[in-house]
N, C-alpha and C positions, 0 to 999 in steps of 0.2 A: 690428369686423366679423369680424374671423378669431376670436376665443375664441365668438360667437354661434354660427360655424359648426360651430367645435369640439363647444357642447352638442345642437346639433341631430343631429349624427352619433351622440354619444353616445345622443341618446334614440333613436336610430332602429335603434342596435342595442339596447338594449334591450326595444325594441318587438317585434324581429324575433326573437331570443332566447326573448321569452314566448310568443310565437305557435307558435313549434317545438316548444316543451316540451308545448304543448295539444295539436300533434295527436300525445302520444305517446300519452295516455291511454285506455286502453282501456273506456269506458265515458262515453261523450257526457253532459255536465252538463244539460241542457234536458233529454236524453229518456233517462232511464239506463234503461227499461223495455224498450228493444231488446238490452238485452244480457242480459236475462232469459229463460228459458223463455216462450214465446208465452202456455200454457195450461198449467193442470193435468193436463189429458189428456194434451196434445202431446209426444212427446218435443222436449230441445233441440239444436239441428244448431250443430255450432260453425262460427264462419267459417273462410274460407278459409284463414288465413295462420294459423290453430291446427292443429298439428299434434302427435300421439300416440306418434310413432315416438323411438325413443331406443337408443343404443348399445346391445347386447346383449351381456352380460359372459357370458365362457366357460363355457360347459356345468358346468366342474367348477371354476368359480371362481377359475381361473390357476392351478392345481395338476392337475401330471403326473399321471394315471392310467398304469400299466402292465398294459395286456391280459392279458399273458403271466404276474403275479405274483396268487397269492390273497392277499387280505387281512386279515389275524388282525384280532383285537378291536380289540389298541396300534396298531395302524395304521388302523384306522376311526377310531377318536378323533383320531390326529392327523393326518386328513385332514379330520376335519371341524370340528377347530380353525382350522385354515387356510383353510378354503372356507365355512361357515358364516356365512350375513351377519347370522346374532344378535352372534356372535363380535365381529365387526366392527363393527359397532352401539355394543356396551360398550367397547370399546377408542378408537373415536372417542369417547365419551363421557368415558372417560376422561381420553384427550388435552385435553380441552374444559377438565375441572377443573383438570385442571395449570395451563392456559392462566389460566384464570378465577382460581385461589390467586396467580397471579403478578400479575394485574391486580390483586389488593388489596395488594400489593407496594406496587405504583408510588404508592400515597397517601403514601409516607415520604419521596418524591425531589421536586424543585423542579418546574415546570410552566414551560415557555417559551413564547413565541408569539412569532411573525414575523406584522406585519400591515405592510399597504402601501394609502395611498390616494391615488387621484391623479385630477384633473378640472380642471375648470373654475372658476370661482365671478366671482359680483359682488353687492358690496358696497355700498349707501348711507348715509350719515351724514346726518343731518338737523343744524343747526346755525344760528344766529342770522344768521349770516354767507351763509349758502347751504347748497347740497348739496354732500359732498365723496362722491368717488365711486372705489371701487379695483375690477377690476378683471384676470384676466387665470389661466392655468393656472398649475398648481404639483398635488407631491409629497409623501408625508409618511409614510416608512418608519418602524417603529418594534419596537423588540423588547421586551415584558413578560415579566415572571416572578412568578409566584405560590409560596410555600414557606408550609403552615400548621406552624407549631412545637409548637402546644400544643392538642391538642382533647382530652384528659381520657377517652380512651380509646376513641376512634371509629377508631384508623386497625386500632388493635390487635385489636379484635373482629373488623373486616374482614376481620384477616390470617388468623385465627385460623378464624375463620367457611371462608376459602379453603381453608383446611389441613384442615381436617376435610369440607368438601365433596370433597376431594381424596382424602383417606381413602375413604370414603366408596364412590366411582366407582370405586375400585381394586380394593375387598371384594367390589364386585356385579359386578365384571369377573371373578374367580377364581370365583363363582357362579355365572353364566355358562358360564366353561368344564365345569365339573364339572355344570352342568345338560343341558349339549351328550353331557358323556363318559356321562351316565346316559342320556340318550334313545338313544343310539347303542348303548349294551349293551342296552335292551330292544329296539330292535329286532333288533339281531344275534342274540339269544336268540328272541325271535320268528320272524324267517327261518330259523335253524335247526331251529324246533320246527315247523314248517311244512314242510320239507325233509322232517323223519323223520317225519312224517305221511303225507306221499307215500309214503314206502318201507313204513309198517306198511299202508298200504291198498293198495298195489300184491302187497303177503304175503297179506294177507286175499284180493286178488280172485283170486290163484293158490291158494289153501286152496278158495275157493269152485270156482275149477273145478276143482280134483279133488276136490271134492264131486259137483258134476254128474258127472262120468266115472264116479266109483264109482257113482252111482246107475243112470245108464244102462247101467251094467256089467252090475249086478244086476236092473234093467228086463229086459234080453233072455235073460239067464238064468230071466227069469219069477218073480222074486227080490221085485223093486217094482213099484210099481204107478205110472202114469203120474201122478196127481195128487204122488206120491213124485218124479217130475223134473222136477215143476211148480214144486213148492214150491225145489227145489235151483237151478235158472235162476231162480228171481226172487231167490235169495239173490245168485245170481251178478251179477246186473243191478244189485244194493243197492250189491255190493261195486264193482262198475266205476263206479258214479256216485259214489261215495265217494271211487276217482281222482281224477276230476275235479273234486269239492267243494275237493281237497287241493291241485290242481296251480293252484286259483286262488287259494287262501288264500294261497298262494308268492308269486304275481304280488302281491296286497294286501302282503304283509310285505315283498317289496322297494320298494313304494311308500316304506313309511313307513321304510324303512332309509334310502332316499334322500331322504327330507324330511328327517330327522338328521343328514345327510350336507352338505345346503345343495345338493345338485345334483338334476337332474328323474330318473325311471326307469329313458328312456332311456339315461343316462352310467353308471349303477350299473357298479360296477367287479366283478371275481370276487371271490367271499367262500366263504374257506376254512370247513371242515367245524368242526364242535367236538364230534366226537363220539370226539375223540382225548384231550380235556381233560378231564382229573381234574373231579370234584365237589365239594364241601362237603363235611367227613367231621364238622363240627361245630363249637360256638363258642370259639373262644380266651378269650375276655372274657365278663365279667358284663353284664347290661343297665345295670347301675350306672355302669362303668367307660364304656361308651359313650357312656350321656346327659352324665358330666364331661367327655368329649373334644367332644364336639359344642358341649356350650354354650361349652367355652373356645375350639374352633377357627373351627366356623361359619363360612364371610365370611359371610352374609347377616347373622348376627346382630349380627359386628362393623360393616360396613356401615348396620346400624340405629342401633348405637353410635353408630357418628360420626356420624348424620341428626340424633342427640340430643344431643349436643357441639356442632352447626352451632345450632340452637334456643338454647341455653345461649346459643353467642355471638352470636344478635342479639339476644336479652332483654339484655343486656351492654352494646349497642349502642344499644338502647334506653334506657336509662340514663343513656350516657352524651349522650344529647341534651340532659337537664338542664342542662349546663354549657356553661363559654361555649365562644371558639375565639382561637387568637391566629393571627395568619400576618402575613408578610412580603410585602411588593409591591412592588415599583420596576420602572420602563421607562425607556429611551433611544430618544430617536429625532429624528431631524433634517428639519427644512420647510425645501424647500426651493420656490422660488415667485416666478415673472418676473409683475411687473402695472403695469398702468398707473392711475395714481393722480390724480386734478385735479376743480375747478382749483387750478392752474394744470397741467395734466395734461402728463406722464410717463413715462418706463418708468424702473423701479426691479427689485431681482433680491434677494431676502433668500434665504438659505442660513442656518440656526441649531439647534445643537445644543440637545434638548430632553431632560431628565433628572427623576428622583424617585425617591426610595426612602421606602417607609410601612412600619409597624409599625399593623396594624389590631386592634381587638378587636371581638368580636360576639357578642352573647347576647341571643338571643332571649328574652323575657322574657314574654309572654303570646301564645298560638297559638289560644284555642279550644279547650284542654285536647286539642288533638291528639297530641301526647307522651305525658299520660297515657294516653289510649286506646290508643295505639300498644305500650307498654310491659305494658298488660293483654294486649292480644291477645299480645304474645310471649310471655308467662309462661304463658294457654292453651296456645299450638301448644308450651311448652316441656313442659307436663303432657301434653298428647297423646303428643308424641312417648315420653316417658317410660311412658304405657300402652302406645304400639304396639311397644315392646321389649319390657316385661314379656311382651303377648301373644305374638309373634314367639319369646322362650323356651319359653313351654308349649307352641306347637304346633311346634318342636322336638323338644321331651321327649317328644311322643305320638307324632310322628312314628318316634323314634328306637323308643320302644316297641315301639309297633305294627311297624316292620319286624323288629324283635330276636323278637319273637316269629310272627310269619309265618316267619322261618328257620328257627323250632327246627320249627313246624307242619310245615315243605317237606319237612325232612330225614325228618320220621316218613314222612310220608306217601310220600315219595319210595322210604324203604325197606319199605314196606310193597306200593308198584306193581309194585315188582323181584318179590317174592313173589307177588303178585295175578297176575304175566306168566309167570312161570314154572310154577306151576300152571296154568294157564290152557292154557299148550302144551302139561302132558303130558295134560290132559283131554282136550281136542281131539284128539290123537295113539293117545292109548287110544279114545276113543270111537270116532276114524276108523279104526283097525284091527280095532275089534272090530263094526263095520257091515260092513266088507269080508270080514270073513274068515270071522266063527261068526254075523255076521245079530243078533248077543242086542242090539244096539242099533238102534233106528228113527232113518229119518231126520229124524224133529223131534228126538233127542238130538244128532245130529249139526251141525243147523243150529243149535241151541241152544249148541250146544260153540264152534261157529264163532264166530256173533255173541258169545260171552265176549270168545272171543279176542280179536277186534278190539276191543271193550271195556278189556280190558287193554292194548293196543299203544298205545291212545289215551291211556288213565290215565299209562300209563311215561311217554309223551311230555311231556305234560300237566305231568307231575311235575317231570320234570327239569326243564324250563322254567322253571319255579314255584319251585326249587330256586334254579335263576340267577338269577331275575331279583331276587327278595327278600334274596337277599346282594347284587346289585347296589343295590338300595334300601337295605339297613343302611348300604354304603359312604356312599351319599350322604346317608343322614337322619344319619351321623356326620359329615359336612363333608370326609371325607376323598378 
């Protein structure tokens, strides 16, 4: 009577147990269509106990901002190495493969298990004589071990496969960074070239009104004519809306300095001037000498490397499925077990240590020709990968090209805006003095001198910019 009660209790929590687990489920088995969107039209309303809200990590991504410090180039990059959640992204990705090359470790070490079971049970014997009938709970701890000795080179592809996925994660990690340090130099190039656009159009809109003054100078002297201070106030109006074209382009280029940054607009820290910093005077190296540094530095390329070393080691692994496997097995474990036994019935109490140890073999010997298919497909994704390196170098090499020769463009061009700005002022300067003083110039020369000007303040700008940012592109289409 008492072991019956025993199994009834036991089913009864089991019963209670499964019923808990169902109502965790979040989507009713009979009617799963209510946790669907109603209708195409409709939007879908989440219920109640879904909620959207989630910790919100620091403005500047747990990294100190100092109001009071401007912040050079070296220091935008290494604040958005630390706050940048790409940064972070790769790095946990990283950690991941490490983690992952270690778990193809553990195939070379032995495998334990603790299992324990314990209940109830009863027993009938049928027999000539009668039914004999046992009877009663009991126990039955036991420890296995599995150790395979010999699989013909599956654990090793595994590890090996680990090792270069590990590679791998570590290459596209340092690409990463240097992807993070080049978007933060072009926008820091960009907010700076944006900055001195301000200041050339705030030059320009003070050039234009002492345009207008000279003209209404010579207006009331009876000098010019009114459609003459027409034409000088709508230059004047071009140039103050050209302010404010500028002062909003600032606002857009700290946007996107702060999206490089890994923080919102709002946080943007102060960013020093760089109109203190030296320029490009020209290239040290051959375009030759760089495309050799990039190919052999690269991470991305090395990275793809290793993608194609991982490929190699599961074609490897595939391979080795052909063959058999040996491993080792043996458990201990002890039953132990109070029953009542009859007729002539009983109570009897066994306690008994239980042991084995196996030496197994296994080879699979016919699948369905699944191995071979398996072992095609890896020798594909092995030639794939093998093409997506090759391409991955050419568009390296073009890359490295194309920005080696955008620098030598910058630097002409750059030196040639210095020239284009500097005439530019003393045209302007002559003209304007020679409207003001001897009249031998009209004012469409003057306005025409003007509008250069700004022309040129914009070209210099332009330039420089285009200067930095394409040696900041050689740096990075060289991996460095």
């Amino acid at each position: 009577m008492r072991a019956r009660e025993c199994g009834d209790s036991l089913a009864l929590l089991v019963l209670i147990g499964t019923l808990a687990g169902c109502v965790e489920l979040p989507v009713p088995t009979r009617t799963p269509y209510v946790a669907a969107p109603r209708s195409s039209s409709a939007p879908w309303t989440p219920p109640a106990g879904v909620s959207a809200d989630r910790p919100r990590r620091p403005v500047s991504g747990g990294a100190p901002i100092d109001p009071s410090t401007p912040y050079g180039l070296a220091d935008l990059i290494d604040f958005a190495h630390r706050t940048n959640p790409e940064t972070r992204r790769a790095w946990e990705e990283a950690r991941a493969a490490a983690s992952q090359a270690a778990r193809a470790e553990a195939a070379y070490f032995p495998t334990l298990f603790l299992m324990a079971a314990g209940g109830t049970s009863r027993t009938a014997h049928s027999s000539p004589d009668g039914t004999f009938t046992d009877e009663g709970p009991g126990v039955n701890p036991q420890l296995q071990m599995s150790w395979i000795l010999l699989d013909f080179g599956r654990r090793r592809a595994g590890v090996e496969r680990g090792g270069q996925e590990l590679l791998r994660a570590n290459f596209a990690f340092n690409r990463k960074l240097q992807e993070i340090a080049f978007a933060v130099s072009r926008g820091y190039f960009g907010l700076d070239a944006s900055r001195a656009r301000v200041a050339a159009a705030r030059a320009s809109l003070e050039s234009a009104t002492a345009v207008e003054e000279a003209v209404d100078a010579r207006r009331q002297q009876g000098l010019a004519t009114r459609p003459d201070l027409l034409l000088a106030r709508q230059e004047r109006a071009r140039a103050a809306y050209e302010v404010e074209d500028a002062l909003g382009a600032v606002s857009d280029a700290q946007a996107a300095l702060a999206d490089s940054l890994g923080i919102p607009p709002t946080a943007l820290m102060r960013v020093a001037d760089l109109s203190a910093v030296p320029l490009p005077t020209g290239l040290a190296e051959s375009v030759e000498q760089v495309i050799d540094r990039a190919v052999a530095r690269r991470p991305d390329l090395v990275s793809r490397l290793a993608a194609l070393r991982v490929r190699e080691a599961e074609e490897r692994r595939a391979q080795a499925e052909f063959w058999p496997r040996f491993s080792l097995s043996s458990g201990v474990g002890q039953s132990v077990q109070r029953y009542r036994a009859g007729p002539p019935f009983g109570t009897f109490t066994r306690n008994e240590t239980e042991y084995g140890a196996f030496l197994n073999f296994e080879w699979k010997l016919f699948d369905g020709f699944e191995r071979e298919n398996a072992l095609r497909e890896a020798t594909s994704l092995r030639g794939a990968a093998e093409a997506d390196l090759a391409a991955l170098e050419l568009k390296a090499i073009r890359e490295v090209w194309k920005a080696y020769a955008d620098v030598k463009t910058a630097l002409r061009k750059h030196e040639y805006a210095l020239a284009l700005l500097t005439a530019s002022e003393e045209a302007h300067a002559s003209t304007l003095e020679s409207y003001r003083s001897a009249g031998l110039a009209t004012v469409l020369d003057v306005l025409a001198a003007q509008r250069d000007l700004a022309r040129a303040r914009t070209t210099e700008i332009q330039s420089r910019a285009e200067l930095l940012t394409t040696s900041a592109a050689l740096t990075f289409a060289a991996g460095d």
